[in-house]
C-alpha angles and dihedrals in degrees: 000000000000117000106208089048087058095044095050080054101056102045092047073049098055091040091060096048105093107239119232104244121262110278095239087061100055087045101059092035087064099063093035086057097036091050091043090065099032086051084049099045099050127064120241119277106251120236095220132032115185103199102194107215125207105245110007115055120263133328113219113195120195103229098173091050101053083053097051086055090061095250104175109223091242093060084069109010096042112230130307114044129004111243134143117302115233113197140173117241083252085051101057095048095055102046101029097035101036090049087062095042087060102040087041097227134086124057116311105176130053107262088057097072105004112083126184116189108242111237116274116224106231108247126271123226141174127259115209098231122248114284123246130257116245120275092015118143109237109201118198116282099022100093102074139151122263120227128210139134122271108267105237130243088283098054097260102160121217102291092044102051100040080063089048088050092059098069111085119237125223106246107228092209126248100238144027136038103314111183118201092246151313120311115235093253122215121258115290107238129210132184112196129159134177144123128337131188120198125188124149133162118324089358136105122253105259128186130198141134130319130202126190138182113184125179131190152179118198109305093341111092138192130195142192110184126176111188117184110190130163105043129270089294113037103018131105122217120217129197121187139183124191142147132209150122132314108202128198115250102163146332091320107343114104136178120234111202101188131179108206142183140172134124135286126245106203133169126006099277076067101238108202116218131175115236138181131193144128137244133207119199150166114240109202101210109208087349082160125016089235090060144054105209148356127203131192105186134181121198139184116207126182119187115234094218126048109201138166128236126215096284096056099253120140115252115196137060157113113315130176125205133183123204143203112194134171132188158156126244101252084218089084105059085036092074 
């Protein structure tokens, strides 16, 4: 077979054949069509945003700033979908201020993002005076204006309404997204574990793990706490529920007073025991960026029943731990 005739073929063939395009191509018209639907598809960011607080004037959050700066979303919204944050006034403080604490710019102190309208005076206007009786002789000073205030919209007349005007309002921002409050956030959940040490009278000094789940609300806290010390044969495992307060101390230190109670899980024929008891403790809030708190905690437990084992030794007592924790919000895998 000729050889010119097959090769003519075969190139009119390849020519006909429709050529994938370049892969440069592909590539650059993926994110000009995929943006083009996600631009589409989300509203756009707000500049401003006025959070109305409860008790101290309005809160005004830049939000274009904090976009110029090339703040990524899930710094502030967590990750999945971008929606409202709703956050406690701790919170706030925890995550807002002590962002700007560690990056050293934004407001820090009250006044920098907290803003009370100062009281307005109710405006003063002028009376025509009464007008004479007939025939009545007007000497020279007695017709004057009168002055008041202006009576409201409710018929509030000058005294009243001076003393209405002295309560500062709440501004409601000119611009911008205001929302009517803040939301009752959820508890604010915590997972920490560490190292506890437990001793008491008439017993060693014993070590092993301890796990923690706190969860708070503003000042009020709730904790859930296992501590397994001593080993499988000799150890004792104590859980423990309480619920108390956290306290500010400083920037993003904070103290826990906690009344607890649970039982006590002692020997190894596990002898269950009711105790009751409290703990005080420090919470360091972001003491490291790659963690959320850490907790250094001391409790006092007493056991409610005194029994003896086979051997005739007395179970039950008064015991101490201290404990050194460590943990992640739980808020932020839920999204």
């Amino acid at each position: 077979m000729p050889v010119a005739p097959l090769a003519a073929f075969l190139a009119l063939a390849l020519a006909a054949t429709p050529q994938p395009p370049p892969e440069r191509a592909r590539v650059a018209s993926v994110p000009e069509a995929a943006g083009g639907v996600v631009i589409t598809a989300l509203p756009p960011p707000p500049s401003t945003v006025v959070r109305t607080t409860k008790t101290y004037g309005t809160v005004t959050l830049d939000h274009a700033a904090h976009l110029a700066r090339k703040i990524s979303c899930k710094s502030c919204h967590g990750n999945g979908a971008v929606t409202k944050i709703e956050f406690t006034p701790r919170l706030a403080h925890d995550t807002c201020r002590s962002c700007h604490v560690q990056l050293a710019k934004g407001p820090t102190d009250c006044r920098g993002c907290h803003v009370v309208a100062p009281p307005k005076e109710a405006p003063v206007v002028a009376e025509a005076a009464p007008k004479p009786p007939a025939g009545a002789v007007i000497r020279a000073g007695e017709a004057r204006p009168l002055m008041s205030a202006a009576p409201s919209a409710g018929g509030v007349t000058g005294g009243v309404a001076r003393g209405a005007a002295a309560v500062p309002s709440l501004p409601h921002g000119a611009a911008g997204e205001v929302e009517p409050g803040p939301a009752l956030a959820p508890f604010v959940r915590t997972l920490e574990a560490g190292l506890s040490v437990l001793g008491g009278s008439g017993q060693d000094l014993v070590a092993g793990p301890s796990v923690r789940l706190t969860s708070h609300y503003d000042r009020a806290l709730l904790t859930h706490s296992l501590d397994w010390v001593g080993g499988r044969d000799q150890g004792r495992v104590l859980f423990m529920v309480g619920g108390g307060a956290e306290l500010p101390v400083h920037e993003r230190v904070a103290l826990q007073l906690v009344g607890i109670g649970g039982v006590d899980a002692a020997g190894s024929t596990v002898v269950l025991m009711p105790a009751l008891g409290a703990r005080v403790g420090l919470a360091w809030r972001r003491a490291v960026p790659w963690l959320d708190t850490l907790t250094f905690s001391f409790a006092g437990v007493s056991e409610l029943v005194r029994r003896r084992d086979d051997l005739g030794e007395r179970e039950g007592g008064v015991m101490f731990a201290f404990s050194v924790t460590s943990g992640y919000r739980l808020e932020q895998f839920a999204r």
